[in-house]
C-alpha positions as CSV (number, residue, x, y, z in Angstrom):
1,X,2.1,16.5,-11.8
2,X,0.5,13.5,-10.1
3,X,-3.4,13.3,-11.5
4,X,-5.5,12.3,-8.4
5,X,-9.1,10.9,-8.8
6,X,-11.6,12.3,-6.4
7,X,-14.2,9.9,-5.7
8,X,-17.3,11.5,-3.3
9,X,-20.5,11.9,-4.0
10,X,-20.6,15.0,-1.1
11,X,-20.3,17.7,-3.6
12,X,-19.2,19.7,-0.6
13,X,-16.7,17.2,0.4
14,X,-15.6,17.0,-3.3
15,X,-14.9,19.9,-3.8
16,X,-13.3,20.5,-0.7
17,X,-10.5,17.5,-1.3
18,X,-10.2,19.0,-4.9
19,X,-9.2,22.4,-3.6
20,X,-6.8,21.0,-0.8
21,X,-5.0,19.2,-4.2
22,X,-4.7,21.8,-6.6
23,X,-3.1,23.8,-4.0
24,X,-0.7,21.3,-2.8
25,X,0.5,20.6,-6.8
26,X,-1.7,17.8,-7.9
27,X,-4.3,17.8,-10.5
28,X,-7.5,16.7,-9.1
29,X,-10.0,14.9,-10.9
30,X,-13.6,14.8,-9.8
31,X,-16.0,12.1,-9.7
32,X,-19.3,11.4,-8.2
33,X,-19.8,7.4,-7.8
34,X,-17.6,4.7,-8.8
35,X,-19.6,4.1,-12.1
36,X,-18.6,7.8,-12.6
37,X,-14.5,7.2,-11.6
38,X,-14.7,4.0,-14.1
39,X,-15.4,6.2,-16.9
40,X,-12.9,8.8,-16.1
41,X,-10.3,6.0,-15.7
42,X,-11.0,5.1,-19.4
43,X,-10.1,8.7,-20.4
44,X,-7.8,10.0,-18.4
45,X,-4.0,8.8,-16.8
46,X,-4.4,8.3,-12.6
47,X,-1.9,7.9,-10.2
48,X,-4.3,7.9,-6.5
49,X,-8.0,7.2,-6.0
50,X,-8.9,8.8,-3.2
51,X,-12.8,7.5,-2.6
52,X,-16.2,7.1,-0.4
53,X,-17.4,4.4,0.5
54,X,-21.1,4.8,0.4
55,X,-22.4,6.0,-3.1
56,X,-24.9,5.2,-5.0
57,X,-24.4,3.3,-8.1
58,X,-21.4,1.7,-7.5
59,X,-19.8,2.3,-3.6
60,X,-16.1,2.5,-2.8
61,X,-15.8,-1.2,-2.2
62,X,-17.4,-2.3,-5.7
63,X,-15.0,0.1,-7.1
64,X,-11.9,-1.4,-5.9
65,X,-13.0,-4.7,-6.3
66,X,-13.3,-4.1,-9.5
67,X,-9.9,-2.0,-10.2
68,X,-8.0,-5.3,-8.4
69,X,-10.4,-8.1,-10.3
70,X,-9.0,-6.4,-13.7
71,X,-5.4,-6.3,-12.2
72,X,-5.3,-2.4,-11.4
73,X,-3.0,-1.4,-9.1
74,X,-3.4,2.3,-8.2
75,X,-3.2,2.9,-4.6
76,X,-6.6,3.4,-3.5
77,X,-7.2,5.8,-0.4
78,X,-10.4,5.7,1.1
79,X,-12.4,8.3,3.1
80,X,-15.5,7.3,5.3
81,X,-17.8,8.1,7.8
82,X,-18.0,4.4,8.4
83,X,-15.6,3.7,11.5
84,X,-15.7,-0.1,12.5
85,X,-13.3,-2.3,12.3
86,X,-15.6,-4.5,10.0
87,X,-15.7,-1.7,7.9
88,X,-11.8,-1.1,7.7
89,X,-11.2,-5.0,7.0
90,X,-14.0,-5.4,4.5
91,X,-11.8,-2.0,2.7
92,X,-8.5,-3.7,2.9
93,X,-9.7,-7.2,2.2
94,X,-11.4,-5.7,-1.5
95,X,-7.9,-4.0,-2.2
96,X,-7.9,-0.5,-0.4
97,X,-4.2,0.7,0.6
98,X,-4.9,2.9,3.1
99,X,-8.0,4.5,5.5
100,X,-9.1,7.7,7.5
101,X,-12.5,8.3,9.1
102,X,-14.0,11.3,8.6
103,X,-14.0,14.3,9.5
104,X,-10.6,14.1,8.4
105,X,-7.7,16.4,8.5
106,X,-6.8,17.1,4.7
107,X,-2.9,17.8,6.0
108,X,-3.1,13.9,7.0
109,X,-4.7,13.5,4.1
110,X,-1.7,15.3,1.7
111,X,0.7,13.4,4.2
112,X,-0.4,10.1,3.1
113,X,-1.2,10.9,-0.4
114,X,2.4,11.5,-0.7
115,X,3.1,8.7,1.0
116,X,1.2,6.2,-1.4
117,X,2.4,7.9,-4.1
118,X,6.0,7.1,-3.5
119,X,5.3,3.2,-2.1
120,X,3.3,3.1,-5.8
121,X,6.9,4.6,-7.6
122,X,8.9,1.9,-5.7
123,X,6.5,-0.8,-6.7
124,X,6.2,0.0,-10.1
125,X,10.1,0.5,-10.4
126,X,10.5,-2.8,-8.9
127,X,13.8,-1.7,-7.2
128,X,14.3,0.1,-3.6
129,X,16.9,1.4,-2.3
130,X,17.7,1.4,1.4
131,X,21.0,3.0,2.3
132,X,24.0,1.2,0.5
133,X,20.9,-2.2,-0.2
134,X,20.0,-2.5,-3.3
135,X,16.5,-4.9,-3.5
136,X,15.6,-5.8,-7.0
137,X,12.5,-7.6,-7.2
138,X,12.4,-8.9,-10.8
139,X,15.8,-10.7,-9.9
140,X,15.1,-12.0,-6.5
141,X,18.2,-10.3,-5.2
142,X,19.5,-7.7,-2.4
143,X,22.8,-6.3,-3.5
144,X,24.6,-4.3,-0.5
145,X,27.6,-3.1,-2.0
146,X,29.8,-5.5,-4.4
147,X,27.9,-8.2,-2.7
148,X,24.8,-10.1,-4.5
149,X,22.5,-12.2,-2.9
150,X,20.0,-14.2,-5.0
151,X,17.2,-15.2,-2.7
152,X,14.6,-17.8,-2.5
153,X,11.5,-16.4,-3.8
154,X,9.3,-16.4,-1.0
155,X,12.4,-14.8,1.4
156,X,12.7,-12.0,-1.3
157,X,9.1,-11.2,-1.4
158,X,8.7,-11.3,2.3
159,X,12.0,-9.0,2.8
160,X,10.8,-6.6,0.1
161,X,7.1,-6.7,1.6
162,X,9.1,-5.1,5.1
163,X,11.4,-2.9,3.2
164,X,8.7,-1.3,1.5
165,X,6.6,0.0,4.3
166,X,9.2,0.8,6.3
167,X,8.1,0.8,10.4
168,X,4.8,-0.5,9.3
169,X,3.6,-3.4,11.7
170,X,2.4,-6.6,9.6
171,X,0.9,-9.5,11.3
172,X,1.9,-13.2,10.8
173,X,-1.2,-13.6,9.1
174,X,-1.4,-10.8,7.5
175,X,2.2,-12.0,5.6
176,X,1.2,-15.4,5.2
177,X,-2.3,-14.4,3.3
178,X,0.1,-11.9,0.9
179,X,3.0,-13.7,0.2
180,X,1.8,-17.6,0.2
181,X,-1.8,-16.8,-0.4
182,X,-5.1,-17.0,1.5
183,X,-5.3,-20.9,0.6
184,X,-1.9,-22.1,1.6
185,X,-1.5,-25.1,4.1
186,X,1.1,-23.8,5.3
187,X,1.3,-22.1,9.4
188,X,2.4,-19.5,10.4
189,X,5.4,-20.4,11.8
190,X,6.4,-21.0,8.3
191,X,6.7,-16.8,8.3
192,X,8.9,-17.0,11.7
193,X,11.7,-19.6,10.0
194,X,12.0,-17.1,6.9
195,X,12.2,-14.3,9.4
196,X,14.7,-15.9,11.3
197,X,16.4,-17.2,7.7
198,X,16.4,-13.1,6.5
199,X,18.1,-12.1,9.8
200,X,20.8,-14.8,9.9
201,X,21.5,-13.9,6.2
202,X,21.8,-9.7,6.7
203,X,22.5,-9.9,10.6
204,X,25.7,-7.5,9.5
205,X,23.4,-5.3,7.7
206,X,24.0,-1.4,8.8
207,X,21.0,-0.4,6.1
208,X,18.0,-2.1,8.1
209,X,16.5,-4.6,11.1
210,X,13.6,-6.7,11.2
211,X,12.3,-5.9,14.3
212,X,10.0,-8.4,16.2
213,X,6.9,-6.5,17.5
214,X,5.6,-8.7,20.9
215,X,1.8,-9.7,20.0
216,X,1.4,-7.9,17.1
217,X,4.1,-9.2,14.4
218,X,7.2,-8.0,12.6
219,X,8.7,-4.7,11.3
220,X,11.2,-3.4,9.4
221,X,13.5,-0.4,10.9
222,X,15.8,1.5,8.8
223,X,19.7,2.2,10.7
224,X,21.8,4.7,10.7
């Protein structure tokens, strides 16, 4: 059973989410503020956050700040009234791995629960598996049948970055900030020649396609 913190401070709302969990198989874990979720992370085992943004005490975005500062990984979900796209960045610049505005649908809400829950098993496994491609992230390298390819580091993190969020759009920026950091001098045409490097290399690949989304950035598709 996955244990999934509840972070409101809407007893209403709280209790609401809570219900909606325990129903759906997960143990839900109340909290009212993020001072309040810090405490029950020092007691109890989590696998999701699912949070407000304004609280007092300590908000949403203090809390995840603070989760990522001390290298905590658990995928955050955050809930908000607040609808802007300000909003949205400031969430995903602190940490946050996913967003929905309230009112929300809580069947959206299970839907990408499970969602994060399973991107959070592949990431702490290290290893996906896509068909008959094997990508093994400790090793740097995509094995597709008796076949091993030992990538350069910053191709493997970009292909395994795609793979992992399969259909999920990512801009140019978005990759370069992730994968060669926020202070690189690198452009970003430095992401186009490792996408066109990664296509060249699996361009026989029946498992998966990097597809090339016009103005926005790059995908990957799963075949077959």
């Amino acid at each position: 059973m996955f244990n999934i913190l509840v972070v409101e401070d809407d007893s209403k709302l709280r209790q609401l989410f809570c219900t909606v969990l325990t129903k759906n198989g997960y143990r839900a874990i109340p909290a009212v503020n993020g001072e309040d979720a810090l405490t029950v992370l020092d007691k109890e085992y989590i696998d999701l956050i699912i949070c407000d943004i304004m609280m007092p005490l300590m908000d949403g975005y203090e809390l995840t700040r603070t989760l990522r500062d001390n290298n905590n990984n658990l995928p955050v979900l955050m809930v908000t009234a607040r609808e802007t796209f300000a909003d949205k960045q400031q969430g995903f610049l602190v940490g946050i791995d996913d967003y929905m505005v309230k009112p929300i649908n809580v069947n959206e809400m299970l839907l990408r629960v499970g969602a994060l829950l399973r991107r959070a098993k592949i990431i702490s496994e290290r290893r996906i598996e896509w068909g008959a491609t094997v990508l093994d992230y400790d090793a740097l390298t995509v094995i597709q049948g008796q076949e091993s390819i030992l990538l350069p580091q910053k191709e493997f993190y970009l292909l395994y970055k795609l793979i992992s969020y399969p259909n999920k759009i990512f801009t140019k920026q978005q990759l370069m900030d992730e994968i060669w950091g926020m202070d690189t001098e690198s452009d970003e045409h430095t992401v186009v020649v490792h996408i066109n490097r990664l296509r060249e290399r699996f361009r026989e690949s029946t498992d998966f396609e990097i597809v090339t989304v016009r103005g926005l950035g790059y995908k990957a598709v799963k075949l077959g």
